[in-house]
ROGU-358269 format. One record per atom (N, C-alpha, C): x, y, z. Coordinates in steps of 0.2 Angstrom, whole numbers, plus 5000, padded with zeros to 4 digits. Example, Ala and Ser with C-alpha at 12.3 -4.5 7.8 and 13.67 -1.06 7.14 Angstrom:
residues 2
506649725039 506249785039 506649845039 506449895035 506849955036 506450005039 
//
This chain:
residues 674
530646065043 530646115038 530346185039 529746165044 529446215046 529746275049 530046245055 530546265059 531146315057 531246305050 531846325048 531646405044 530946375039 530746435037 530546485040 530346485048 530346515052 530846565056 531246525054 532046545059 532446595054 532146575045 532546605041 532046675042 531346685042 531046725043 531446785050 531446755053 531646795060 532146835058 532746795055 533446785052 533346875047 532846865044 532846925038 532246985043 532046975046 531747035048 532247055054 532747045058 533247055062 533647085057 533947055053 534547065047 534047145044 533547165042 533347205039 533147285044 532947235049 533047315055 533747325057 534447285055 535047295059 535247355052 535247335047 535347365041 535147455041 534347445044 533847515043 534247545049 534547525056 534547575058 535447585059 535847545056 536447565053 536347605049 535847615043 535647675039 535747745043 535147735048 534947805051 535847835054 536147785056 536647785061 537047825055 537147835050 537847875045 537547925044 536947925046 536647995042 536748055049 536548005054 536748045061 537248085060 537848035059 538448055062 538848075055 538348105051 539048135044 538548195043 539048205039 538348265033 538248265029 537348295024 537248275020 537148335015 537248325009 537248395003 537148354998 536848384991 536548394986 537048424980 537248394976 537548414969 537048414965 536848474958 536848514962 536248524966 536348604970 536148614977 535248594974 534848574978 534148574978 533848524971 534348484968 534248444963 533748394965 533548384970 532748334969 532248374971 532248434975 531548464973 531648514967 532048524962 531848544955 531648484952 531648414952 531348394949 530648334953 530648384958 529748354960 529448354957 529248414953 528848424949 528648404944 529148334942 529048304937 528748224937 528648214947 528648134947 527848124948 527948064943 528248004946 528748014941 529447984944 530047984942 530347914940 530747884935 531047854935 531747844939 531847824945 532647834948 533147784946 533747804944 534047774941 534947764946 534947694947 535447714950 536047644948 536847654948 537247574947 537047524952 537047474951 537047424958 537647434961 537647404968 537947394973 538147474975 537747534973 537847604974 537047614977 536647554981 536147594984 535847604991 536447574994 536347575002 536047645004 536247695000 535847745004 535347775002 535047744997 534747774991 533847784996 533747765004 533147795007 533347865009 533847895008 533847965008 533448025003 533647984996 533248004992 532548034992 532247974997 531547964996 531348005003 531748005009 531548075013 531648125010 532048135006 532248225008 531548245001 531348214998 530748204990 530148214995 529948165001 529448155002 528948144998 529148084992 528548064989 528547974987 528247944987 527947894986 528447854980 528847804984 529447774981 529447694980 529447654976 529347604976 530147564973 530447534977 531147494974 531147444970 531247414965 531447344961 532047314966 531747244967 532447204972 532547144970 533047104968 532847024966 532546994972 532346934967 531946884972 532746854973 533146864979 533446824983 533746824990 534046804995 533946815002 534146875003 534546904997 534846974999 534247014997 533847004993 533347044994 532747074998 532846995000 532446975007 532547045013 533047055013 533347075020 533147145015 533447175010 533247245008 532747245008 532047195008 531447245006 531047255014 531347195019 531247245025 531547315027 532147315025 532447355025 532147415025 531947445017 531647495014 531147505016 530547465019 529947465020 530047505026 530547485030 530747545038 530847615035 530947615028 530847715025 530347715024 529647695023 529147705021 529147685014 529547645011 529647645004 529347555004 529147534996 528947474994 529247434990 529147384987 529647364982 529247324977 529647314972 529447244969 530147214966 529747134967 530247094967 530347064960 531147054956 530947044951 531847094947 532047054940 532547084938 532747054933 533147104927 533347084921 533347014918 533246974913 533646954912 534246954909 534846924911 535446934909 535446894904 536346894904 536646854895 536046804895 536046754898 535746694897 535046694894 534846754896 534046764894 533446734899 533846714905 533346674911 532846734911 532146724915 531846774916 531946764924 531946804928 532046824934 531546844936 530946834933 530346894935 530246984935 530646964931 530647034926 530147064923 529947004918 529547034913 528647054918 528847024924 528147034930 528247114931 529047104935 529247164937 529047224934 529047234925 529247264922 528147304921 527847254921 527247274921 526847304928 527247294934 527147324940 527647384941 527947414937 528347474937 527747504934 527747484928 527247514925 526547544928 526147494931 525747514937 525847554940 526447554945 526747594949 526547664946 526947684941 527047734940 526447764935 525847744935 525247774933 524847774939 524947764943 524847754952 525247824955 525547864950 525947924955 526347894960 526747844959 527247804961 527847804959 528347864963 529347844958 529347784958 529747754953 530147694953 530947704956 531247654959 532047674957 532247614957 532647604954 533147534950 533647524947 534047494946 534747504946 534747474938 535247514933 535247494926 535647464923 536147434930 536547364925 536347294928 536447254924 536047194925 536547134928 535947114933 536747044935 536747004931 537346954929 537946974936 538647004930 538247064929 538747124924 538647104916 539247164915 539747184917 539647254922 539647274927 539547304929 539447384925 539047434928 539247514924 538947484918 538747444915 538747444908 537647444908 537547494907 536547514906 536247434903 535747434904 535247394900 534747424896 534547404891 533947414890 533147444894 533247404900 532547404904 532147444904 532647494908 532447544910 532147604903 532547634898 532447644890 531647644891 531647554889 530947544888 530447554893 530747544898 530147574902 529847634901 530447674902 530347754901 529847774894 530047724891 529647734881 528947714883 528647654889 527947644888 527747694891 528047704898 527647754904 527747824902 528047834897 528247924897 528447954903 528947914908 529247954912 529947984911 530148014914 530748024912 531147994917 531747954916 532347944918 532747994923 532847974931 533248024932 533847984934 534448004932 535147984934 535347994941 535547954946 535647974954 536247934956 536847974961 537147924965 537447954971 537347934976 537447914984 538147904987 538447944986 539347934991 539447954995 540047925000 540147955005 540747955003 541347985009 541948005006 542347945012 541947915015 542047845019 541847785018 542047735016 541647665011 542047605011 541947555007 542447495008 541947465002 542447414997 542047384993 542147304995 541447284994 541247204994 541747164988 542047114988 542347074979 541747044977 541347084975 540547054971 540847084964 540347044960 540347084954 540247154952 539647194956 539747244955 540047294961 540347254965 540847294969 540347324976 539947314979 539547344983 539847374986 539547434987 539847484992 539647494999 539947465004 539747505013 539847575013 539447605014 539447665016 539647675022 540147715026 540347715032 539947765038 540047745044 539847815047 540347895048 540047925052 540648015051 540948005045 540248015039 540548035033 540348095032 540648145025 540148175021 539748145017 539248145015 538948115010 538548155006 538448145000 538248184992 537848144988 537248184986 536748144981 536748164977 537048164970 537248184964 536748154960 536448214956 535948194950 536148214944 535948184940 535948214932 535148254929 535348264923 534948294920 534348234917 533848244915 533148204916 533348184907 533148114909 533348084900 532548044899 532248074894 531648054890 531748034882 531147974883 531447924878 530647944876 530447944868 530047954864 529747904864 528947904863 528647834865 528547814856 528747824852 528847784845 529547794842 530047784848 530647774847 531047704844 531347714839 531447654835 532247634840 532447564836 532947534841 533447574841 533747604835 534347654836 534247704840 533647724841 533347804846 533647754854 533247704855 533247664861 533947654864 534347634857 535347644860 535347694862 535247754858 535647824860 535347844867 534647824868 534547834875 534947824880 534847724880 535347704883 535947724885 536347734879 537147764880 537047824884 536647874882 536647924887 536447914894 535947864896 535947864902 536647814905 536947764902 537647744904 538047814904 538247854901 538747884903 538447954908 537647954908 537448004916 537747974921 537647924919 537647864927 538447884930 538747874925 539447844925 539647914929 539447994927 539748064927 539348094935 538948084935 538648084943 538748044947 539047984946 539347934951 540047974951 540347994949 541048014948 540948084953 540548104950 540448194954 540348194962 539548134963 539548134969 540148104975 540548064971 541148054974 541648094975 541748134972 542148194970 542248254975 541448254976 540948314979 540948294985 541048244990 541048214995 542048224997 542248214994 542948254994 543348204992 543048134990 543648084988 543648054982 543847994980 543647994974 543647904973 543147864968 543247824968 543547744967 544047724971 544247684973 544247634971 544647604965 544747514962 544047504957 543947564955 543447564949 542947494952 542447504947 541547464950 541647424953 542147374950 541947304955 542547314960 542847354963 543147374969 543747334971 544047314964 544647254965 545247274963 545147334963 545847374957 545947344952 545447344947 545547324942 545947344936 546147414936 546447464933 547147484939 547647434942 548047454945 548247394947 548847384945 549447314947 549347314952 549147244956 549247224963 549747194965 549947174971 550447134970 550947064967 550047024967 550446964964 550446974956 550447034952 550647044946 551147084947 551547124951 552147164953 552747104954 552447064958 552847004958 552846954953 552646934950 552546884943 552946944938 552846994937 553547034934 554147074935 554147054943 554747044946 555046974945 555246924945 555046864945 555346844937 554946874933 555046854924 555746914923 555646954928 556447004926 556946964928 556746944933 557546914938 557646834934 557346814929 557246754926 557646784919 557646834917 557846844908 558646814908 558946824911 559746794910 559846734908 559246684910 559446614909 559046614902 558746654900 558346644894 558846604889 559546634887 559746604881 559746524883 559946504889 560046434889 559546384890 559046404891 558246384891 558046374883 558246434880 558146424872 558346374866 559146374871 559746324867 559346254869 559146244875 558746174878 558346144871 557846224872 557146204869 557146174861 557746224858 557946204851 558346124850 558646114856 558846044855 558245994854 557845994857 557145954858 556845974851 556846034849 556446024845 555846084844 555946114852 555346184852 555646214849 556046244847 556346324845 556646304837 556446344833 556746344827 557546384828 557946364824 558646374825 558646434820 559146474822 559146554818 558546594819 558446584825 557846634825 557446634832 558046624838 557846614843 557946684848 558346724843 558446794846 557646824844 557346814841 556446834840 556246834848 556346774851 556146734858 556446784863 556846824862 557346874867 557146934864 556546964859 556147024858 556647074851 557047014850 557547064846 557247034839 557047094834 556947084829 557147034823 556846994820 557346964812 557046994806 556647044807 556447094802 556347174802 556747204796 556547264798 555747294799 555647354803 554847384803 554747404796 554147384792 554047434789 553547504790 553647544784 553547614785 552447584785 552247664790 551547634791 551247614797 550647604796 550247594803 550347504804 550547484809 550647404810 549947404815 549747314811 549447294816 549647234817 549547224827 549947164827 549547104829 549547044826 548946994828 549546924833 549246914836 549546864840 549246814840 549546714837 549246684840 549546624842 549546584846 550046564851 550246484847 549446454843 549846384840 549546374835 549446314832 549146304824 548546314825 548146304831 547646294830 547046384829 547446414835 547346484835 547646504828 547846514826 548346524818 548046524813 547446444813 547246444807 546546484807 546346494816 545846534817 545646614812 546346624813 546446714810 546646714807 546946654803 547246674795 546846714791 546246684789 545646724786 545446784789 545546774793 545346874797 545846914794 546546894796 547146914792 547146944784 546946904781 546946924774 546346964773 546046954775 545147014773 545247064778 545847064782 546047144784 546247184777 546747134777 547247154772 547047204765 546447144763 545947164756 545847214758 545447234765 545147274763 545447364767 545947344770 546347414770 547047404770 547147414764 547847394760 548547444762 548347494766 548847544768 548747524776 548547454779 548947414784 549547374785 549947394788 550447314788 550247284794 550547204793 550347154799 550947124800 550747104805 551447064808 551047004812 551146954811 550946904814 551646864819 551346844825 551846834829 551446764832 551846704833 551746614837 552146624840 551846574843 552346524849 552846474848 552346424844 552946354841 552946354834 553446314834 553946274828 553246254823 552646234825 552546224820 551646274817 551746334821 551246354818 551846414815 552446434815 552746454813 552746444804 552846384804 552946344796 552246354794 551746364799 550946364794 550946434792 551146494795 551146544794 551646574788 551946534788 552646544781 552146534775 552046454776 551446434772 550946464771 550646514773 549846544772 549946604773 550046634775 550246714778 550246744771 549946794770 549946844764 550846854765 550646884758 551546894757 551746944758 551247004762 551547064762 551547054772 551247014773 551247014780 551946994784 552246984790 552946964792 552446934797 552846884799 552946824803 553546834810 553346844816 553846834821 553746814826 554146774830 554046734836 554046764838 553446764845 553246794850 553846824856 554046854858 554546854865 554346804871 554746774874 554646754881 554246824886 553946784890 553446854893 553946874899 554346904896 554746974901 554547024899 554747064906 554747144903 555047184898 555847154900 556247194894 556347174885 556047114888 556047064879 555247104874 554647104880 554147124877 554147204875 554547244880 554747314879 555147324872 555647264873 556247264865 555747264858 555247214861 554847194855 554447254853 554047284855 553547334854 554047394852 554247424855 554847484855 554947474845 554947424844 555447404840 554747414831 554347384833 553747354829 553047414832 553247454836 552847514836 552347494834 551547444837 551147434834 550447474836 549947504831 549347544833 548947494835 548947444834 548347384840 548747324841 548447294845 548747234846 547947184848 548047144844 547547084843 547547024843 547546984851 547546924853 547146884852 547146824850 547046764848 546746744855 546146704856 545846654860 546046664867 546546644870 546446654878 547046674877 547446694873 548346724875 548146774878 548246774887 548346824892 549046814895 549446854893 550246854896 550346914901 550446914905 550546954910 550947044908 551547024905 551947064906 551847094895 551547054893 551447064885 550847124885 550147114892 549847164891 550047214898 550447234899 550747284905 551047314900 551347284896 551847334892 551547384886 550847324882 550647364880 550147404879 549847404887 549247444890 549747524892 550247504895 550747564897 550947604891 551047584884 550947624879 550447644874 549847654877 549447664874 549047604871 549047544869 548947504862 548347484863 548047514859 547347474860 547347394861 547147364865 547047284865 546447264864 546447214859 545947164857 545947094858 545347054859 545646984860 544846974855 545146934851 544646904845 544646824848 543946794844 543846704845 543946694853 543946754857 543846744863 543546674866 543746634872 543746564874 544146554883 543346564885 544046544893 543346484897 543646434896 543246374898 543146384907 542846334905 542546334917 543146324919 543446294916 544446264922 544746324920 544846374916 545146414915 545146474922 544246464919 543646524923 544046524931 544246464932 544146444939 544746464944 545346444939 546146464939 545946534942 545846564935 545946634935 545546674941 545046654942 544646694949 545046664955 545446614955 545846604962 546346674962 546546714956 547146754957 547046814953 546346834955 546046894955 546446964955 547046954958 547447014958 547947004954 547946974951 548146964940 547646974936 547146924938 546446914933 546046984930 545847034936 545647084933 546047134930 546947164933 547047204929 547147184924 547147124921 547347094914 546747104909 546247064912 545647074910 545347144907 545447194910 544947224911 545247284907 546047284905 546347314900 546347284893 545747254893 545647244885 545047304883 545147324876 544647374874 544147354871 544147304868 543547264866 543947164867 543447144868 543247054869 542747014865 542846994859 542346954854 542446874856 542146864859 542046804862 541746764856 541846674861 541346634854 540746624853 540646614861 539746644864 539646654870 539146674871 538746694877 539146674883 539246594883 539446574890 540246614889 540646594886 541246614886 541146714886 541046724884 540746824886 540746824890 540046804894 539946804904 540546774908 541046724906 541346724909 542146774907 542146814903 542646874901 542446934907 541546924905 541446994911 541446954918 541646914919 541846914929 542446894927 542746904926 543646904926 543546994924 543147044924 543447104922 543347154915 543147104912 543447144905 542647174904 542547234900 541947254901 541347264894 541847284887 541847284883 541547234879 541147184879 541447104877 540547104872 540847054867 540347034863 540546974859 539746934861 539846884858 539846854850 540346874846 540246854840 540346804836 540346744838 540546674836 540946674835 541246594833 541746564831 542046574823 542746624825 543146634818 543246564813 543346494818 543446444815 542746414810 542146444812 541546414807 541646444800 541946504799 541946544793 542346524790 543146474792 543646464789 543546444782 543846434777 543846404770 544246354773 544146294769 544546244768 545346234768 545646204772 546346214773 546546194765 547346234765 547546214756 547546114756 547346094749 547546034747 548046054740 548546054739 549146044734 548946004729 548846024722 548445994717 549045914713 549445944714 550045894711 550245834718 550145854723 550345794729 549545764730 549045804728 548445734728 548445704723 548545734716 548445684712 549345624712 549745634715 550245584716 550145524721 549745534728 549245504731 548745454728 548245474726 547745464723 548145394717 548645404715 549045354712 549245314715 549445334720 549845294723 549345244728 548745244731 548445234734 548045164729 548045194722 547545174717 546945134719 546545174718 545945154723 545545114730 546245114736 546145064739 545745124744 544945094749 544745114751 545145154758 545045194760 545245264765 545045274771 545545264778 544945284782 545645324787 545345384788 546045444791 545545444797 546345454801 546245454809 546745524808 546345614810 546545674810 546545694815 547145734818 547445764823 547445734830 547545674830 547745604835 548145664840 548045604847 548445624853 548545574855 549345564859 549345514862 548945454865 549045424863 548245344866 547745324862 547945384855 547345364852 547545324845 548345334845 548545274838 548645214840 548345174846 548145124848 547745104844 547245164846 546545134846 546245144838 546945184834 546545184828 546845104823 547445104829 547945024825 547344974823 547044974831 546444904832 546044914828 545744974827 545144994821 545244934813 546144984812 546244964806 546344874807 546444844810 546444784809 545844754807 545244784814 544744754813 544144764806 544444834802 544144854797 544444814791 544944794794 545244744784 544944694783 544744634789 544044604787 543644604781 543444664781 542944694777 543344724771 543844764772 544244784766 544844774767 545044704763 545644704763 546344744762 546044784757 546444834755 546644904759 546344894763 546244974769 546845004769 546945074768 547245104769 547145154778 547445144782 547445204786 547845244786 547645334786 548045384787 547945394794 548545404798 548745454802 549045494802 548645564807 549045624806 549045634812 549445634815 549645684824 549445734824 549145744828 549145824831 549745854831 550245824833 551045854833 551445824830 551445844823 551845824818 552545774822 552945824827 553345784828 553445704833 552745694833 552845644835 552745584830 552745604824 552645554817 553545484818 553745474821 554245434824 554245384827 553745434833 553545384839 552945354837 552545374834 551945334832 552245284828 552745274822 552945254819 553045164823 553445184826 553945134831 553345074834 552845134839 552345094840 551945074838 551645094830 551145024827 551744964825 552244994823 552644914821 552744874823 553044904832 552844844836 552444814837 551544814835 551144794832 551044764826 551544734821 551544704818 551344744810 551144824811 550944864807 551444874801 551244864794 552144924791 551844974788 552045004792 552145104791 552445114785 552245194784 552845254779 552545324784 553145344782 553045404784 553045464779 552645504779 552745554773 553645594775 553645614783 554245654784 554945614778 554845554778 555445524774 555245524767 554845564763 554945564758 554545504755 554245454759 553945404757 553145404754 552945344751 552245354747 551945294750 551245274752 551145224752 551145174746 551245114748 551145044743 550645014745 550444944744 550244914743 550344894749 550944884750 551344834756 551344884764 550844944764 550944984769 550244954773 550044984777 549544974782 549345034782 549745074786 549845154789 550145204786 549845264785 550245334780 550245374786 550945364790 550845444795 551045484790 550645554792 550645614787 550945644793 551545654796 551945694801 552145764798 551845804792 551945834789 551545894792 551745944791 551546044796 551046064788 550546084789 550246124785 549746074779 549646014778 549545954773 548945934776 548545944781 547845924782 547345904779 547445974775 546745984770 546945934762 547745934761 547945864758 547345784759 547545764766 547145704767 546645714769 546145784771 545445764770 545145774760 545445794758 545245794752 545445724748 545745674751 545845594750 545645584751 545245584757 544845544763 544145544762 543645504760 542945544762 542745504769 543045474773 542845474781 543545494784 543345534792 543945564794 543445544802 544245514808 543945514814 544545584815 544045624822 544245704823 544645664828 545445664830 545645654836 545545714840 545845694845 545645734852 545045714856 544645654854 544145654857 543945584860 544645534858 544345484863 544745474868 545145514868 545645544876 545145614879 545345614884 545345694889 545545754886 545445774881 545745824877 545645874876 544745864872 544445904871 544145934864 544445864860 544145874853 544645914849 544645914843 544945954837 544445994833 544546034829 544046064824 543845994820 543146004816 542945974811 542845994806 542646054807 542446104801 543146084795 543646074797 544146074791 543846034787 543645974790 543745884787 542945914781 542545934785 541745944782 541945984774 542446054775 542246104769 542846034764 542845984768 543445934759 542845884757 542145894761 541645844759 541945784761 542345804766 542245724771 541845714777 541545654779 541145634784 541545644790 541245654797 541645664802 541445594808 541845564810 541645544815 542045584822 541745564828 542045604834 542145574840 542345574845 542145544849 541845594855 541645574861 541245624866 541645674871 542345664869 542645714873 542945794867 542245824868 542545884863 542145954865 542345954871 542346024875 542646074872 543146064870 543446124866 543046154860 542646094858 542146114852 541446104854 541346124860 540746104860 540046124855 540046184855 539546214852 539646194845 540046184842 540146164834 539846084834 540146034839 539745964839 539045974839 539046014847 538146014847 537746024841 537946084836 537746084830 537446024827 538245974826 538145954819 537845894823 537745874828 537545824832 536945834831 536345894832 535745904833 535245884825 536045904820 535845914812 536045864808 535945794813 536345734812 536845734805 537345794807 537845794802 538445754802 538945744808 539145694813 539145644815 539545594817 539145544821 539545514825 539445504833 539845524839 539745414842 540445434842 540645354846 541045344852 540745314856 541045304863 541745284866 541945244861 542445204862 542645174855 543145144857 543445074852 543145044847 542745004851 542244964846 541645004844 541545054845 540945094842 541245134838 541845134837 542345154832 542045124825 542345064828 542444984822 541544984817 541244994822 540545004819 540345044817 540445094821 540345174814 540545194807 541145154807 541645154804 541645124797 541545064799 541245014795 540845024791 540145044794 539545054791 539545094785 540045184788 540045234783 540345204778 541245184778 541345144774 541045114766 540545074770 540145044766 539545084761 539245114766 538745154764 538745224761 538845244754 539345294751 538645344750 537845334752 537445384751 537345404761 537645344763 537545384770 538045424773 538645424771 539245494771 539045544768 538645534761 538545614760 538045644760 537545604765 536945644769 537445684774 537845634779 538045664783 538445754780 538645724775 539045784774 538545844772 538045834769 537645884767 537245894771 537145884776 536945904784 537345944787 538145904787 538345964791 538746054785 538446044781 538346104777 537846134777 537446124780 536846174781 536746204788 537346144794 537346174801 537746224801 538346204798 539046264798 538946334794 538046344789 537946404788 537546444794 537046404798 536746434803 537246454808 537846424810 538246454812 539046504810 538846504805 539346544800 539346634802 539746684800 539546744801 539846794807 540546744811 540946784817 541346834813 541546784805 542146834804 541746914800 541046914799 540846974796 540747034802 540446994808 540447024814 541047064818 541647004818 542247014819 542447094814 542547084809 542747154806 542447204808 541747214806 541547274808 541647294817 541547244821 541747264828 542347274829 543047264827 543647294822 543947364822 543247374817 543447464813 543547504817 543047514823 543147574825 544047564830 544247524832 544947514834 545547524830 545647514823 545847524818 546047594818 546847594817 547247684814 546447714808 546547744807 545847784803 546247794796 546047784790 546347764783 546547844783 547047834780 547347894776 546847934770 546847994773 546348034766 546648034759 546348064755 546748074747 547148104746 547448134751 548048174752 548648154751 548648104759 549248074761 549048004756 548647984753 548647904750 549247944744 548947994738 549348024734 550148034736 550348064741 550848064745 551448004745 550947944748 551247884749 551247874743 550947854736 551147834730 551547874728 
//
């Protein structure tokens, strides 16, 4: 071990003088000039200096500190690349300290050490320089640090950046730049940004923004000024320019449209595609545009659907001189959206992702924003409508580790897609950090739309017909089932009649249309079924009540006072809860609910919920609640006080919203229009 730490040292002091004298080597063989001209010795006079520079823009940043001649100290992370930089520097005569932001996550990196030896530093007649976005991004986007710093030390902030008009960039996050040799090269400064030492948090932003957008204007300049210009934007991926395998993927969906109709005709046989309405699927209208600003919301299934619906209508409420259009994917979030959709809003299937279908659509529907649902990234959906202006938005933002992992294999889709959203309101932090390394820059994390949901409708006249029908036999629903899991609520129900003879189980599929199949297989089981789709009630003489019905959820949790969540004792990933909670039903779960994690974690911490491993830990949790009608309504009144601390995306949502939003018509044109 000894050995190694040793070899690693050798390792970094070689690595750091190959660096320092490939430094001197570009300065030899290029030129060097100042925008504007004599811009570091006009502001000698003011250091110790704050220098401020983007990451991955500071390979030359010992230039700076020859042509100054004064006492420069760097910020570098504690990590091997640091290592190598801070030999590096130290061959300028310059110092460092080790240490850096904490990012999203809030880790301390030895920052807050760092931040106290800047300070030293620079009552020591020591510049600082450091760079003002924080790993690992979203690149170009300022931090705070620097602001504060500047508010304790009373220094001023200077804005600086270093190019040559020869370079190549690294696929890092923030794009690292190689500076080449026989360049030009340009040290572009800004104007000196001071931050007031009883500067309140609002003063702190306006600082920050202005030192984001110096950064941004002298980065650009000294590129400029060097005679080229910057190439594939920060992270140096073309992230703002079709690559190939995006040219090709919409080559490909063009050369694909001819079979569209017979693909469609397929998918309607089966059952995907609603009939009379599959030319929606080919971009071609089933409703005229109306007059007015459209906003388009996009959301791919039920699940996404019932996300937004409540966004949808407290748009509505609240700027009444909007229309919407809401556009799905399937047959059956199509039937939710009939069912719940304000009534001034219209309903359209989504186009297949081509260009000429997506071109049909827009052209047609002329929308001032377009606002995606969860992870709907279609290639040719935002090409067409980045190429027209349209603001994009992705709301309840959601891109899991497997998603993360897809996408960064095919980086030359990943980022132009990404990085052409105007805003990203993710559901949290992990999901945001994983928006900004796929690109996107803009992103906040605002929680989950689903926590704020009201309670899905229950039908006042079909529960009280239930409720009859049932006449008080005890209830135990099994909600939004997948494949393999109406086995295991069959055996539940067997084992729980023991105990109540009278049991009623509900099941409800996840997918309505498998209310058949499910059917066929408990009977073979010796179960007797009804199905709601036939018009049927339970008796006496039933066992099982599939509810294969689209839109009637919040129907059977308002029956139910215990509900198991499907999705989660298969690989799936869980279903919402929060429905089953706002009907004052109990939840049980099982452990596979990544999809919901952070909402389980909750109700699990706030023993709201109560999580079973299997089959048999079904049968006994099950039982117990059953039984225990003061221990259901703890759990339920637990998980009412977890779902207000996490309540509050759809307030946030809107106002992050507004400024995207067509700007309301004055008194002029409101009078006008009525």
């Amino acid at each position: 071990m000894l050995q190694a730490a040793l070899k690693s040292k050798a390792l970094i002091r070689t690595a750091g003088a190959l660096m320092a004298a490939y430094i001197r080597f570009i300065k030899r063989t290029g030129s060097v000039k100042e925008d504007p001209a004599d811009w570091i010795e006009i502001n000698l006079a003011d250091q110790p200096l704050i220098i401020a520079m983007w990451h991955g823009q500071g390979l030359l940043l010992p230039f700076i500190r020859s042509r100054a001649g004064i006492k420069v100290t760097v910020m570098v992370a504690k990590h091997f690349d640091g290592d190598i930089m801070d030999v590096t520097l130290r061959r300028f005569g310059m110092t460092t300290i080790r240490g850096a932001a904490a990012g999203r996550k809030g880790k301390d990196k030895g920052g807050f050490a760092a931040l106290r030896a800047c300070m030293n530093a620079l009552k020591n007649d020591t510049t600082i320089a450091l760079t003002a976005d924080i790993p690992p991004g979203p690149a170009r986007k300022a931090g705070l640090g620097l602001v504060i710093l500047a508010k304790y030390s009373g220094r001023p902030i200077l804005p600086c950046a270093v190019a040559t008009n020869r370079y190549f960039k690294l696929n890092s996050w923030s794009g690292f730049t190689v500076n080449l040799p026989f360049s030009s090269m340009v040290m572009a400064g800004g104007p000196q940004i001071r931050v007031a030492r009883h500067a309140n948090e609002a003063e702190l932003e306006t600082a920050r923004q202005a030192l984001e957008d110096s950064l941004n204007e002298v980065t650009a300049r000294a590129y400029k000024s060097s005679g080229t210009t910057e190439r594939g934007g920060p992270t140096g991926d073309r992230a703002n320019q079709y690559g190939a395998l995006l040219r090709g993927y919409t080559a490909i969906t063009s050369l694909l449209q001819p079979a569209a109709p017979l693909l469609l005709k397929y998918r309607q046989r089966h059952g995907k595609e609603e009939a009379g309405r599959t030319a929606e699927r080919m971009g071609i209208a089933g409703a005229a545009r109306p007059d007015g600003q459209i906003v388009w919301f996009h959301a791919a299934s039920v699940g996404e659907t019932n996300a937004i619906l409540h966004l949808i209508e407290r748009l509505m409420q609240e700027r009444p001189d909007l229309q919407v259009i809401l556009t799905t994917g399937t047959v059956t979030s199509a039937r939710l959206a009939r069912a719940r959709l304000a009534r001034r809003a219209i309903h359209q299937y989504i186009p297949l992702d081509t260009p000429d279908f997506m071109a049909r659509f827009l052209d047609h529907w002329k929308p001032a924003i377009a606002i995606l649902t969860e992870s709907e990234i279609w290639p040719n959906m935002i090409r067409q409508a980045r190429d027209r202006g349209i603001p994009l938005v992705l709301v309840n933002g959601r891109i899991s580790p497997r998603s993360l992992k897809r996408w960064r294999k095919h980086s030359g889709i990943a980022r132009p897609l990404f990085s052409s959203f105007d805003l990203v309101l993710a559901q949290n932090n992990r999901y945001a950090a994983n928006f900004e390394r796929l690109g996107s820059r803009n992103v906040l994390a605002a929680g989950n739309l689903k926590m704020d949901a009201p309670a899905p409708p229950a039908d006042k006249g079909a529960l009280r017909n239930l409720k009859k029908a049932i006449a008080g036999r005890p209830v135990f629903l099994a909600a939004s089932t997948h494949r393999g899991e109406e086995e295991i609520v069959a055996n539940v129900h067997r084992a729980l009649k023991k105990d109540f003879p009278d049991l009623l189980t509900i099941i409800v599929p996840r997918h309505p249309d498998r209310g058949a199949e499910v059917c066929v297989l408990l009977e073979r089981q010796g179960l007797n079924c009804a199905r709601r789709t036939k018009l049927e009630e339970p008796s006496r003489a039933h066992d099982i009540y599939i509810a294969d019905t689209i839109g009637e959820l919040g129907l059977f949790y308002a029956l139910a006072s215990l509900a198991f969540i499907g999705g989660s004792l298969v690989p799936h990933g869980g279903q919402n809860p929060i429905e089953a909670i706002r009907h004052e039903t109990a939840v049980l779960t099982g452990p596979n609910v990544h999809n919901f994690e952070e909402a389980y974690a909750a109700l699990l911490r706030a023993d709201a919920c109560s999580e079973v491993q299997d089959e048999a830990d079904l049968i006994v949790q099950a039982r117990t609640l059953l039984q225990d009608e003061d221990a259901r309504k703890k759990l339920v009144s637990n998980a009412h006080r977890a779902i207000a601390e996490m309540s509050g995306a759809l307030e946030i949502t809107i106002e992050a919203l507004a400024p995207y939003l067509p700007p309301k018509p004055s008194k002029k044109e409101r009078r006008r229009a009525s």
